[in-house]
N, C-alpha and C positions, 0 to 999 in steps of 0.2 A: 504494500500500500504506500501510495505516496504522500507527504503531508504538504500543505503549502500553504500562504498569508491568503485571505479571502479576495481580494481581488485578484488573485491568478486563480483561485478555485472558480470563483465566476467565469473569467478567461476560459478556462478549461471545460466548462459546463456551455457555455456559449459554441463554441468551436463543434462540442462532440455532439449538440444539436443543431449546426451546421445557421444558425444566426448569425455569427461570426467567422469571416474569412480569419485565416491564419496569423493574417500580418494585422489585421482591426483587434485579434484576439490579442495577441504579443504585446500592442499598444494598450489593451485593456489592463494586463499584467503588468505593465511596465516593464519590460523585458525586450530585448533585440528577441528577430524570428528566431535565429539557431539558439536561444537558451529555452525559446520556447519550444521549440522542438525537443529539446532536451527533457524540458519539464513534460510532453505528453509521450514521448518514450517510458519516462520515469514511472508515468502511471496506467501504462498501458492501454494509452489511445491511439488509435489507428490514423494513422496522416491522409487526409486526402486531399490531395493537390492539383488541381488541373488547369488548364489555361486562362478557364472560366476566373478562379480564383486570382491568379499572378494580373490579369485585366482589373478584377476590381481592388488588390492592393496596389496594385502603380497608382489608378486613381486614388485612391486614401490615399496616397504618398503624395503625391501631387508633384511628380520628378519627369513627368513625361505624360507622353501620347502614347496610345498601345496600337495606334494603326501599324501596318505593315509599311516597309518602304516599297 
């Protein structure tokens, strides 16, 4: 079992009922993606990542355009 401060357990609850892309989760946590990855390894949540996702965190990020060139 893993323990952690309740706004990553939100994070983590958010994510693994798919309300939360990855990197909106992370941000929830306060945490960079790869610790949060870390963190749902640690508790044995299954990552699911697809393009769909990587689209809506650039948006949250706000560092670019996700058009193709």
């Amino acid at each position: 079992m893993c323990s952690m401060d309740q706004k990553t357990e939100t994070a983590v609850e958010r994510y693994r009922e798919g309300t939360a892309s990855l990197g909106r989760a992370a941000k929830l946590a306060d945490v960079s993606i790869w610790r949060f990855l870390d963190v749902l390894s640690e508790c044995g949540v299954e990552v699911n990542y697809d393009e769909s996702d990587l689209e809506a965190d650039i948006r949250a990020s706000g560092t670019g355009d996700t058009s193709e060139n």
